[in-house]
C-alpha positions as CSV (number, residue, x, y, z in Angstrom):
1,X,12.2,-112.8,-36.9
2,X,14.2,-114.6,-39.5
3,X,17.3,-114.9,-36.7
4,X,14.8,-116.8,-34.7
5,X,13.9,-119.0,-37.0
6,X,17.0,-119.8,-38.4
7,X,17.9,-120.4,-34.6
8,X,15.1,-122.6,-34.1
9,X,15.6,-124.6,-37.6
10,X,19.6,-125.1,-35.9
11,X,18.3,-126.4,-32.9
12,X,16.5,-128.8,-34.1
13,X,18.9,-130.1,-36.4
14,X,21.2,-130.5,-33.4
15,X,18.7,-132.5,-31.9
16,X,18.0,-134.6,-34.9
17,X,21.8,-135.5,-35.1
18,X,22.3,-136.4,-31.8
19,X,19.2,-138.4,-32.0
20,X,20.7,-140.5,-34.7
21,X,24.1,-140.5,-33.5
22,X,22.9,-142.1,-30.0
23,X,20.9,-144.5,-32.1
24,X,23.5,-145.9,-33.5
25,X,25.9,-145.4,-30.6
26,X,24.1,-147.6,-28.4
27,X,23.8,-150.4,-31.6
28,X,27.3,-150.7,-31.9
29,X,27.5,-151.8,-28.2
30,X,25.5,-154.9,-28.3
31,X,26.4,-155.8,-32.3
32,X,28.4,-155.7,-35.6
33,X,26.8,-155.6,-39.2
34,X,29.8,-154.1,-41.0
35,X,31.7,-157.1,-42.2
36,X,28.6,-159.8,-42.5
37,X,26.6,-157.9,-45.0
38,X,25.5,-159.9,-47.7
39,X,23.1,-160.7,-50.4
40,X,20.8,-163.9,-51.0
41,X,22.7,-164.5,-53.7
42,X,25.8,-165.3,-52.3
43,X,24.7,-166.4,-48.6
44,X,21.4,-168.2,-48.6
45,X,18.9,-167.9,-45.6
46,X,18.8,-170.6,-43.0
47,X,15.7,-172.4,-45.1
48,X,18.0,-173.2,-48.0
49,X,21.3,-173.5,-45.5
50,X,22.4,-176.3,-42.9
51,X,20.1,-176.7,-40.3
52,X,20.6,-178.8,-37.1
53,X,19.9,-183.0,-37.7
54,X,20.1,-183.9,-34.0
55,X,18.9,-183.0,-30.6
56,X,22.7,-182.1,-29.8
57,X,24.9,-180.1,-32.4
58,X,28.6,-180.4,-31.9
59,X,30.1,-177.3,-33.2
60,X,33.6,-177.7,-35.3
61,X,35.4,-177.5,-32.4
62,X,34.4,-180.2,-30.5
63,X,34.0,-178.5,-27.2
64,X,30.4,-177.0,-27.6
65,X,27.5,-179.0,-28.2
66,X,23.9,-177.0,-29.3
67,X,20.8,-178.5,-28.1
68,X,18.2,-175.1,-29.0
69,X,18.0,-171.3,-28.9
70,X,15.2,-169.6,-26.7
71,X,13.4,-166.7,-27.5
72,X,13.5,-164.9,-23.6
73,X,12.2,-161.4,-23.3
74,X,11.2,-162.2,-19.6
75,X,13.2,-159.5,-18.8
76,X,15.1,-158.3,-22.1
77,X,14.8,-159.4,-25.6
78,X,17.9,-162.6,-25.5
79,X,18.2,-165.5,-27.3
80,X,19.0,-168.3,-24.5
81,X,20.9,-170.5,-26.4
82,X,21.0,-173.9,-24.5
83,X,24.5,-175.6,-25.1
84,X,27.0,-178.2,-23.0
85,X,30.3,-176.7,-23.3
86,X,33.9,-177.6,-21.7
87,X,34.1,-175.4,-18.6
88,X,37.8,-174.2,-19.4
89,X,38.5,-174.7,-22.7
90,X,35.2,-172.5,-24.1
91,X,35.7,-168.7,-23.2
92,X,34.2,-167.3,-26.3
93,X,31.5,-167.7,-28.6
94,X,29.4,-165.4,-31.5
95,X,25.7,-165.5,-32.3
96,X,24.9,-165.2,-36.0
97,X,21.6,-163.6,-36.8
98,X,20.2,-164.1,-39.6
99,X,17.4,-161.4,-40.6
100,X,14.3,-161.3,-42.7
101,X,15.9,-158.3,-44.7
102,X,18.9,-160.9,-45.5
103,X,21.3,-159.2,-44.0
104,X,23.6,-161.3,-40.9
105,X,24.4,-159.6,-38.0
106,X,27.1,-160.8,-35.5
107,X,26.9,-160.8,-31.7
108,X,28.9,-161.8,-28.8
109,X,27.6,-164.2,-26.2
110,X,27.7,-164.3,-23.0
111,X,28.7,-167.8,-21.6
112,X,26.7,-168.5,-18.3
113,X,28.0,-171.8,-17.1
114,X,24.7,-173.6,-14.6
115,X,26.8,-173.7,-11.3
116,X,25.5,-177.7,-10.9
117,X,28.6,-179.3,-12.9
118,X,29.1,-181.6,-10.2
119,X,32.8,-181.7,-11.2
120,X,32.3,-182.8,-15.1
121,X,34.8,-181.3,-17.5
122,X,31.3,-180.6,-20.0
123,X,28.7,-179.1,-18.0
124,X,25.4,-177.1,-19.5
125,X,25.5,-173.2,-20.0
126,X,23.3,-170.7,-21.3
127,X,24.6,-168.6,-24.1
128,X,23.2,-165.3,-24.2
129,X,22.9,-162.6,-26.8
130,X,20.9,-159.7,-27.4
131,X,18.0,-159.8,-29.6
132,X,18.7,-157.3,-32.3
133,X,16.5,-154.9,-33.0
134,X,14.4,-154.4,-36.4
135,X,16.3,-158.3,-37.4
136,X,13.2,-160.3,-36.5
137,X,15.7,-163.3,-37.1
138,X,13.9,-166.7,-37.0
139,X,17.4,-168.7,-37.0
140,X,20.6,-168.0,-35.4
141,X,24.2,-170.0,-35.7
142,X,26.8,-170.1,-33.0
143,X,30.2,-170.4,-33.4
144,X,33.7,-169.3,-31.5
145,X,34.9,-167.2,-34.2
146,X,34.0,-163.7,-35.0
147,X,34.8,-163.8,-38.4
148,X,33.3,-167.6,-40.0
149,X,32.0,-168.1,-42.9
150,X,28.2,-167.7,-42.9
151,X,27.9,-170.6,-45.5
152,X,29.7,-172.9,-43.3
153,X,27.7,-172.1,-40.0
154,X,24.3,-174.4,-39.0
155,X,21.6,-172.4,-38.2
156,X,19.4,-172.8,-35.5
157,X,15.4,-172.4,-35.3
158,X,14.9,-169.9,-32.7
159,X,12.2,-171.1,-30.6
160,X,8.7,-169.3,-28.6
161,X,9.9,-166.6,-31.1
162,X,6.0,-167.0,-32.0
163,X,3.5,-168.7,-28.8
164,X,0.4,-169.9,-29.3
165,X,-2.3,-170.8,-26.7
166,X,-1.2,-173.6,-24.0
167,X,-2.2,-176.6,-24.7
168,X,-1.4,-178.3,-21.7
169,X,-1.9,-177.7,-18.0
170,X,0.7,-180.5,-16.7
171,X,3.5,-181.3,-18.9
172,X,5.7,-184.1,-17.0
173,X,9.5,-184.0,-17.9
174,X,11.6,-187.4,-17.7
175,X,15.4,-186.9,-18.3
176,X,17.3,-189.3,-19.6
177,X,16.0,-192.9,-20.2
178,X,19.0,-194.8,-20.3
179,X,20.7,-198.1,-19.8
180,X,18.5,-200.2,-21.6
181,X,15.7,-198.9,-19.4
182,X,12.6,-202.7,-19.4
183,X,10.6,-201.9,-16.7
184,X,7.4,-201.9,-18.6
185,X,4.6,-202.5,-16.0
186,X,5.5,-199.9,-13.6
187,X,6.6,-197.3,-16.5
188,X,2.6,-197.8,-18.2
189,X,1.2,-197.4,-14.2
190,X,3.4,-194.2,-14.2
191,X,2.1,-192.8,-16.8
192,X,-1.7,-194.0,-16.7
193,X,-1.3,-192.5,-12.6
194,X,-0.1,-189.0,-14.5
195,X,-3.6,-189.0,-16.5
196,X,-5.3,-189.9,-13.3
197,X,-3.8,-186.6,-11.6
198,X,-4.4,-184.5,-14.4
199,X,-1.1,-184.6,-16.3
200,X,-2.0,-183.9,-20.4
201,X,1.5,-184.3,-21.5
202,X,4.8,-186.4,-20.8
203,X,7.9,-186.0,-22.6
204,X,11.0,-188.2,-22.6
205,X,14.8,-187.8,-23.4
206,X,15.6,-191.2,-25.0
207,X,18.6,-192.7,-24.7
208,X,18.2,-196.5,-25.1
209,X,15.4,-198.9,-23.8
210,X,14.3,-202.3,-24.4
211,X,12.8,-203.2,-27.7
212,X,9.0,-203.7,-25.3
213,X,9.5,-200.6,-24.0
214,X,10.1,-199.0,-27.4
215,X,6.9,-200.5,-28.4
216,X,5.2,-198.9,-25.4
217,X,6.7,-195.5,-26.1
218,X,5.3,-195.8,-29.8
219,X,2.0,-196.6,-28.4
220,X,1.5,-193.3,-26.0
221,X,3.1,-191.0,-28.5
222,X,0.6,-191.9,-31.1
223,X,-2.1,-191.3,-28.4
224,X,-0.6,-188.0,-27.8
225,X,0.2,-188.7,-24.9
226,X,3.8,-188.9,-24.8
227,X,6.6,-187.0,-26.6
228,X,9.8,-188.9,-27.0
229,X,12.8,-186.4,-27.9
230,X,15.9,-188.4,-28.8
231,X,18.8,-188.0,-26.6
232,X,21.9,-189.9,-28.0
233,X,24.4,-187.9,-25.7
234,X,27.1,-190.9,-26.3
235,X,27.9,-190.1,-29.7
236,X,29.4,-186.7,-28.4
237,X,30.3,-187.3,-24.9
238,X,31.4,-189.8,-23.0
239,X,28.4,-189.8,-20.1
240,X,28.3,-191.2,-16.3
241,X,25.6,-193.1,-15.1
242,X,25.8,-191.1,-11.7
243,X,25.6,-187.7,-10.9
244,X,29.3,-186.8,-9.6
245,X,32.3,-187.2,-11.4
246,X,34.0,-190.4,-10.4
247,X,37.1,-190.7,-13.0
248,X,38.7,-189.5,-15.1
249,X,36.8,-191.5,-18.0
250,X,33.9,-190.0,-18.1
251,X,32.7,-186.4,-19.1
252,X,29.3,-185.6,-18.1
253,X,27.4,-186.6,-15.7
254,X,24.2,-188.8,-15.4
255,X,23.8,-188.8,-19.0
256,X,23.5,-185.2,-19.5
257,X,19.9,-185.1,-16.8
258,X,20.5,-181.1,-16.1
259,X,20.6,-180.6,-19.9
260,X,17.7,-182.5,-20.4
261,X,15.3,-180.8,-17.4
262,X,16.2,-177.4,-18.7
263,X,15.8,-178.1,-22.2
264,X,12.2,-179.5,-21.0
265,X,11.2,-176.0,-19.2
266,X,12.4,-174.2,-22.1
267,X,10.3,-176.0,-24.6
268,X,6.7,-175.7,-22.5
269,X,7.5,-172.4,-21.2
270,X,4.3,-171.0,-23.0
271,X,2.8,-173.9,-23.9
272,X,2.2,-175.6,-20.4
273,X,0.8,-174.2,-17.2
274,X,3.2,-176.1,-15.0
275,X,6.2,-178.4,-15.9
276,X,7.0,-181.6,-13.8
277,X,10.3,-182.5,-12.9
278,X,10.7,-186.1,-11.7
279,X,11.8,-189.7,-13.1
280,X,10.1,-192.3,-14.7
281,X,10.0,-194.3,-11.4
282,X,8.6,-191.7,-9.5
283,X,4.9,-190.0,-8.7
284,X,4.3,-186.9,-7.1
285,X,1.4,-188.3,-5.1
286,X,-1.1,-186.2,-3.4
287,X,-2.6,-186.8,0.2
288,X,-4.9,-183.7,0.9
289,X,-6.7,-183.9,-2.3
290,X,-7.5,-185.9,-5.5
291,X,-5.7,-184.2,-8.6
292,X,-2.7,-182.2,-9.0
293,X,-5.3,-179.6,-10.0
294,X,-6.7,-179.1,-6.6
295,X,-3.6,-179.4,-4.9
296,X,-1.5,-176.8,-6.9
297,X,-4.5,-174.6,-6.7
298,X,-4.5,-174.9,-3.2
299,X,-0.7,-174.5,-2.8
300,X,-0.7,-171.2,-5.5
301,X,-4.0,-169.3,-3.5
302,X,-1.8,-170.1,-0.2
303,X,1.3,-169.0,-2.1
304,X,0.6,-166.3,-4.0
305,X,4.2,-165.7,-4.8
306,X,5.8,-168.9,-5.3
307,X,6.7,-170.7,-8.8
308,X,8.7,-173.4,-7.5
309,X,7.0,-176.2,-5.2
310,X,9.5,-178.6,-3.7
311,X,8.0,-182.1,-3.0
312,X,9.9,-184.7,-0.9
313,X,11.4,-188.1,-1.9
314,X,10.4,-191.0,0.0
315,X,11.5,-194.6,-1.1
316,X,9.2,-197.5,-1.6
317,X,12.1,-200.2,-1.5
318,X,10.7,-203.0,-4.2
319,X,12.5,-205.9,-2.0
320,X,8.9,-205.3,0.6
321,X,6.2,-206.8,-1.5
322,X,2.6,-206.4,-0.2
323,X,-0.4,-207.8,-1.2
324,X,-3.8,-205.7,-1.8
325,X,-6.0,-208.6,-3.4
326,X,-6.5,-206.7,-6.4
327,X,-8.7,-207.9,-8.9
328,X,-8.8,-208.2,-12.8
329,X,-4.8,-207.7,-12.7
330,X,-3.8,-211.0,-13.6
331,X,-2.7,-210.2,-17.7
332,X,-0.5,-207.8,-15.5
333,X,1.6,-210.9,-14.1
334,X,2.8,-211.1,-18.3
335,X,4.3,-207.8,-18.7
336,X,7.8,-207.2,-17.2
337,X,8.8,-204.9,-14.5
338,X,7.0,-204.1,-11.5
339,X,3.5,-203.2,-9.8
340,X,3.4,-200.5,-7.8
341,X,0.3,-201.0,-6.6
342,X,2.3,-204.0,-4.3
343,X,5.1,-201.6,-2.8
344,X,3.3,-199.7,0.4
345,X,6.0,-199.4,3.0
346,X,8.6,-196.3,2.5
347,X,11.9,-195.9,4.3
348,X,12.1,-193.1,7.2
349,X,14.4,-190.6,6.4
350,X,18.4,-190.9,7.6
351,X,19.6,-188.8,9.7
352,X,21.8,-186.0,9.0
353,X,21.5,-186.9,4.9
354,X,20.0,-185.1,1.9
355,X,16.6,-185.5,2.1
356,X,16.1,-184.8,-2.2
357,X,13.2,-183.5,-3.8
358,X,11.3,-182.9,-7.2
359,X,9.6,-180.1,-8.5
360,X,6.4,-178.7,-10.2
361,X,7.5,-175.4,-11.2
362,X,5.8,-172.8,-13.3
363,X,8.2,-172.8,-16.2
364,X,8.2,-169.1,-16.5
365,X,9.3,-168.2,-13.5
366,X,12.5,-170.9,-14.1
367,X,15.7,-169.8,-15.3
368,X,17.7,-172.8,-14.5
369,X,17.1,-175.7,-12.6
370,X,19.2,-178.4,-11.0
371,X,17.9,-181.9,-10.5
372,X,16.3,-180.9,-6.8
373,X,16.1,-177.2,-7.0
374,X,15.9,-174.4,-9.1
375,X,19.5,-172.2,-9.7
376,X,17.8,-169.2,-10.8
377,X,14.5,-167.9,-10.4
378,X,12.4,-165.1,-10.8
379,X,9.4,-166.3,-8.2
380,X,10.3,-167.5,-4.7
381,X,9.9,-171.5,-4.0
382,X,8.5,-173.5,-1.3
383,X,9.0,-177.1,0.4
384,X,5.8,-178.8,0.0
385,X,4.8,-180.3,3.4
386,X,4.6,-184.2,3.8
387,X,0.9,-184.1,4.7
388,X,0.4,-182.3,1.5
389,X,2.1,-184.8,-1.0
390,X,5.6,-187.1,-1.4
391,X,6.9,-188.8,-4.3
392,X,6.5,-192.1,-4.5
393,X,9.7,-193.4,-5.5
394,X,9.4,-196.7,-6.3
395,X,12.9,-198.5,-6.6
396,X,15.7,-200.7,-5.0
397,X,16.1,-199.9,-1.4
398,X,18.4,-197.6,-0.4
399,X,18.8,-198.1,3.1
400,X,19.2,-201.8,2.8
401,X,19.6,-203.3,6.3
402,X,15.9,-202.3,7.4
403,X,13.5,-204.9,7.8
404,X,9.6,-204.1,7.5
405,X,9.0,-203.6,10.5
406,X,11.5,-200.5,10.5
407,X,9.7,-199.3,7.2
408,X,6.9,-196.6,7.6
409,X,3.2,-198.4,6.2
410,X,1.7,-196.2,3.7
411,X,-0.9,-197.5,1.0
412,X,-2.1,-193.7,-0.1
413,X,-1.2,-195.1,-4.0
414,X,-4.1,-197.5,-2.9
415,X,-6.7,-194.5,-3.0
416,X,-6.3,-194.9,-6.9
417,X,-6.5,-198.6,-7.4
418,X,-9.7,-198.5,-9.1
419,X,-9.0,-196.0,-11.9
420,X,-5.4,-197.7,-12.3
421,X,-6.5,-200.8,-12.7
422,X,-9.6,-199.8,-15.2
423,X,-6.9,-197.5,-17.2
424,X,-3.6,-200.1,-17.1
425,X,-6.1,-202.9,-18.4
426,X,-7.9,-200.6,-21.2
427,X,-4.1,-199.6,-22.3
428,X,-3.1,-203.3,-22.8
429,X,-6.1,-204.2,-23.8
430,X,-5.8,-201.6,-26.8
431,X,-2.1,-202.2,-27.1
432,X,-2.4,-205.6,-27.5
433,X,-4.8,-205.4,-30.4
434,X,-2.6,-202.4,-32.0
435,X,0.6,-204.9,-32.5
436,X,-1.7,-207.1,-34.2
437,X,-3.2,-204.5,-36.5
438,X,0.0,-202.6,-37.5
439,X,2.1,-204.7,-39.8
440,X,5.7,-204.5,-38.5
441,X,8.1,-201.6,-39.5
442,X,10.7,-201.7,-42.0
443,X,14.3,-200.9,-41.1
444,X,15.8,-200.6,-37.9
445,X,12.3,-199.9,-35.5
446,X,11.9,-203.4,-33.5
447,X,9.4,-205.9,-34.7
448,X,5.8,-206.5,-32.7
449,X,6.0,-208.9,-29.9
450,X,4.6,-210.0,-27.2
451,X,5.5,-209.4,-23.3
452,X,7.9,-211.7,-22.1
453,X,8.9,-211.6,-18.8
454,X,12.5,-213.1,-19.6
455,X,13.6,-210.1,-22.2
């Protein structure tokens, strides 16, 4: 009797050892604690340390660039740290977590590089690490050395660490507004046409725009309407104002716009239903039914598994001006850019070219995007037929030899006239009496004006 229990008091200390031993076995393969214990005394926690003061964080050695950190555990715990790095120069980097228990545990990344560089030297990546486990870190810092000083490092708020209940159902996603962007009218149609189709949210990367259009912006984003995020990608980079790499000048392309989509999905993964991709000159615009609402609920209960819809781009050159004999539009005829609601005939598509497209995607089944298709996925994705819905691309021709009578007639943006006008004319109306309210801003924010057509 007592050789059985001493047996059975071995065995399980065996067991116990092992236990613990594995434990820490399989720690040790994801992360280091050993040399980046310390106390609160001698390294603060990220509330009392250096935390981030832009939307992009160069790092000290000028060849990564932070924009955020992600909370993912769509398929593991990871923190998806979005960052632009140099595709050849950047080989390694270390995630610094910093835990609730104040210890700092070190962990290194995993570089994915998004395949659609385009041929720029900087292109945007995903650095991974493990979450570790019991640190319940709300911060993290990056940083190409294993062995930095904590105290020197910026630390990062990790975010959807913690979600709370959506609060939108359509979040629209604009990338970069750049080049001194002025066209006013047609940017407050755009986005009275998203409240129309059931759109609660739009959020911009700004880059530059005219001091009007800055005025604008301020109005919708205290209506809650719009979220501008500022995007000065110039004072790191040296960015194109096209897509491929022409020269050897420039060093990104298109003003970082692949940066700025993913960056966009990442932020309203939780808080948005679905996440529109497109510019601020274009509407995805709906033929079989009235709202985005009924058409995406159509599209998912004939779709069951599909998180990407694909929606095809059709120009609406501005040199073909039409005239519906719209009424009550005439305070329009003061505010510069264009009116779509005069631009009704759409180029046929060229043969044997790219046909592109924009997307409404359910953000969590992204896990990068390009600017016309998703990279990764975890949900399959569909083309969106034309008789379903096309984006209405409003812009300069692009095939610039066709007369109107080679262009395609199609007035469907006139099916909204009514509630455009009403809403454009209530905006104006309102935002008219708000520049004369407010009393202009101190410092560098532009003063109230009024619309001129020659600024």
């Amino acid at each position: 009797m007592l050789n059985s229990m001493r047996f059975y008091f071995f065995g399980c200390t065996i067991t116990l050892t092992c236990f613990i031993l594995s434990f820490h076995w399989s720690r040790s393969l994801h992360w280091s604690e050993k040399p980046l214990q310390k106390n609160m005394e001698e390294h603060p926690l990220p509330s009392e340390g250096k935390l981030p003061r832009d939307t992009i964080t160069p790092l000290k050695d000028n060849r990564t660039y932070i924009i955020a950190p992600y909370y993912d555990n769509r398929q593991r715990n990871i923190i998806r740290t979005l960052g632009i790095v140099h595709h050849s120069e950047v080989k390694e980097l270390y995630c610094y977590f910093f835990c609730v228990n104040t210890t700092v545990l070190q962990v290194k990344a995993t570089i994915d590089l998004h395949k659609d560089r385009f041929d720029f030297v900087y292109g945007l990546a995903d650095i991974i690490c493990d979450d570790p486990v019991g640190c319940s870190s709300t911060h993290v810092a990056i940083d190409r050395s294993p062995t930095e000083n904590i105290s020197d490092l910026i630390n990062f708020p990790i975010q959807n660490r913690v979600r709370g209940k959506p609060t939108a159902k359509f979040t629209v996603c604009f990338s970069a507004m750049f080049g001194n962007y002025s066209n006013v009218l047609q940017f407050i149609q755009t986005i009275e046409m998203y409240k129309i189709l059931g759109a609660q949210k739009v959020m911009i990367y700004l880059n530059n725009c005219s001091r009007q259009m800055e005025e604008v912006l301020q109005y919708y984003t205290k209506e809650g309407m719009v979220e501008v995020i500022p995007w000065q990608i110039q004072q790191y980079l040296k960015p194109s104002k096209r897509w491929r790499y022409p020269n050897n000048i420039t060093e990104i392309g298109y003003y970082g716009q692949l940066s700025t989509l993913n960056d966009c999905i990442y932020r309203n993964m939780y808080s948005s239903k679905f996440v529109v991709l497109n510019d601020q000159d274009e509407i995805i615009l709906p033929f079989k039914h009235r709202t985005w609402d009924n058409m995406m609920e159509s599209l998912q209960r004939e779709n069951p598994d599909v998180g990407i819809f694909l929606f095809e781009n059709h120009i609406f050159p501005q040199t073909e001006v039409s005239d519906g004999n719209f009424t009550n539009t005439s305070s329009w005829n003061e505010v510069p850019g264009f009116n779509i609601l005069q631009f009704i005939h759409r180029e046929p598509d060229r043969p044997n070219k790219f046909n592109a497209r924009k997307m409404i995607v359910d953000p969590r089944a992204v896990i990068q995007t390009s600017v016309h298709s998703t990279l990764k996925q975890y949900r399959n994705s569909i083309y969106v037929p034309l008789e379903t819905a096309l984006v209405y691309h409003c812009r300069g021709p692009l095939q610039h030899k066709l007369n109107r009578s080679s262009l395609i007639k199609d007035n469907n943006i006139w099916r909204y006239s009514e509630p455009l006008i009403s809403n454009v004319n209530y905006m104006l109306n309102h935002f008219l009496k708000s520049l004369h309210s407010e009393p202009p801003k101190v410092g560098p924010s532009i003063s109230h004006t009024h619309f001129n057509k020659s600024k």
